[in-house]
C-alpha positions as CSV (number, residue, x, y, z in Angstrom):
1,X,1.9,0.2,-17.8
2,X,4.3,-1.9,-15.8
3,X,2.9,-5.2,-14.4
4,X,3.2,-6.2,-10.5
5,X,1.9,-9.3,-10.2
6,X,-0.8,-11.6,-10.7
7,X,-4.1,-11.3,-8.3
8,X,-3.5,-14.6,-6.8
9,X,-0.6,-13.2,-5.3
10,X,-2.4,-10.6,-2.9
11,X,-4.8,-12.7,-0.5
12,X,-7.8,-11.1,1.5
13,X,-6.3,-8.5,4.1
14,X,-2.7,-9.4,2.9
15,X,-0.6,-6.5,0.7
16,X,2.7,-6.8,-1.4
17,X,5.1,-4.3,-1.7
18,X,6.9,-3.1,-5.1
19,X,10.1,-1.3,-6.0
20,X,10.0,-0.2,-9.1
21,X,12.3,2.0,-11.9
22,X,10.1,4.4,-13.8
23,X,11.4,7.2,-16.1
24,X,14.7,7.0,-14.2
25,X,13.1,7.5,-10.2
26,X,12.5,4.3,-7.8
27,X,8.7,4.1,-7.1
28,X,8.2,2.3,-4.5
29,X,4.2,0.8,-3.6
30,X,2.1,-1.6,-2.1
31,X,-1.1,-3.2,-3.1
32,X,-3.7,-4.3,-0.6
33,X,-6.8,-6.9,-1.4
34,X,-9.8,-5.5,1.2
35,X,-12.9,-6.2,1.3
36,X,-13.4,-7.7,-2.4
37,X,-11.0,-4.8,-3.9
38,X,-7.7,-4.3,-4.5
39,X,-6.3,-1.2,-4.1
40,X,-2.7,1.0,-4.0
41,X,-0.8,3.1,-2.1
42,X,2.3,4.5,-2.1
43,X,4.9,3.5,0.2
44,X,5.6,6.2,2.1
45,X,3.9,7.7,5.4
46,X,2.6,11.2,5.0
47,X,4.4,12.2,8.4
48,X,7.9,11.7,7.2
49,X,8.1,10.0,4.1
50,X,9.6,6.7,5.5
51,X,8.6,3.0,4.0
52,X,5.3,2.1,5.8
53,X,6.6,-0.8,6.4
54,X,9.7,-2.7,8.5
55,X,9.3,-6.1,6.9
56,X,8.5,-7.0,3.3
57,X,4.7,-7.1,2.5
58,X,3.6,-6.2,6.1
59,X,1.9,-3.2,6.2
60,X,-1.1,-4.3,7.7
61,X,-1.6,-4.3,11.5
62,X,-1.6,-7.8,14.1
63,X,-5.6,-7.8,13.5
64,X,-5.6,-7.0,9.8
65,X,-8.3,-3.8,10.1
66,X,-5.3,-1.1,9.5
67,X,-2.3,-0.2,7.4
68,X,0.5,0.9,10.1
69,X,3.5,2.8,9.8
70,X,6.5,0.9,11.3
71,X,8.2,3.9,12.4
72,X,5.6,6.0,14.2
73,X,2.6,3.6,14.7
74,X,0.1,5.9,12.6
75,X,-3.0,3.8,11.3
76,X,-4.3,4.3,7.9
77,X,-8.0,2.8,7.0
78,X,-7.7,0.7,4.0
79,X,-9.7,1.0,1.6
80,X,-9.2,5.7,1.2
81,X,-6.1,5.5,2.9
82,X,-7.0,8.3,6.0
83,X,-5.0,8.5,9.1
84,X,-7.3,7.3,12.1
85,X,-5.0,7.7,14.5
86,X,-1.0,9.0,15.4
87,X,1.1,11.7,14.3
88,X,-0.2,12.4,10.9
89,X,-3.9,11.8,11.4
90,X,-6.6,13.6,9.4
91,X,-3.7,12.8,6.7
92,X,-3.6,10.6,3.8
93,X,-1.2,7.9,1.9
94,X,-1.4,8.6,-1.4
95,X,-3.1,6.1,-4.0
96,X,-1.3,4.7,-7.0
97,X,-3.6,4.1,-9.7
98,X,-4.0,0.2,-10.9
99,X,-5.5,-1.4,-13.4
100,X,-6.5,-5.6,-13.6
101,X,-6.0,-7.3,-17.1
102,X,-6.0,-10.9,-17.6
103,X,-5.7,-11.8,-13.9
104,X,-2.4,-9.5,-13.4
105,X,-2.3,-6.3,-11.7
106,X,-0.4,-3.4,-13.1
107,X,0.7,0.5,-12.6
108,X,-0.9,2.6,-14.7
């Protein structure tokens, strides 16, 4: 497992984005803290494969209901990931699996 960071770093509706060296490849990921739950994605829009996001730890939109791809607009629902709307909807960002020991969060 490699560790992220603690839960107090990830507020309600707020995400924090990792780069991370695994076996050799750059993995790079976000985690999100919605609704009670903290979940993962990985940081990279199904449409073209580009960094969700254009700033570090923004991937949420202006109101906070939606992860948004910089580049295209597309709007992910946060807690399955699923494209509500632009050019990759009825697509999905793909979840990174987490686990929460002792108040940190890490990759499994």
């Amino acid at each position: 497992m490699h560790k992220l960071c603690s839960v107090n770093e990830v507020k309600e509706n707020r995400t924090k984005g990792f780069d991370l060296e695994v076996d050799g490849k750059i993995i790079s990921l976000f985690v999100v803290y919605h609704e009670g739950k903290i979940l993962a994605y990985k940081n990279s829009c199904p449409h073209v494969g580009t960094p969700l996001n254009w700033v570090p730890d923004r991937f949420m939109d202006s109101e906070g209901q939606f992860l948004q791809c910089a580049t295209h607009g597309a709007m992910f629902r946060v807690d399955d990931g699923y494209c509500e709307f632009g050019p990759c909807a009825g697509e999905s960002l793909t979840p990174e699996t987490i686990v929460i020991e002792n108040d940190d969060i890490y990759l499994e």
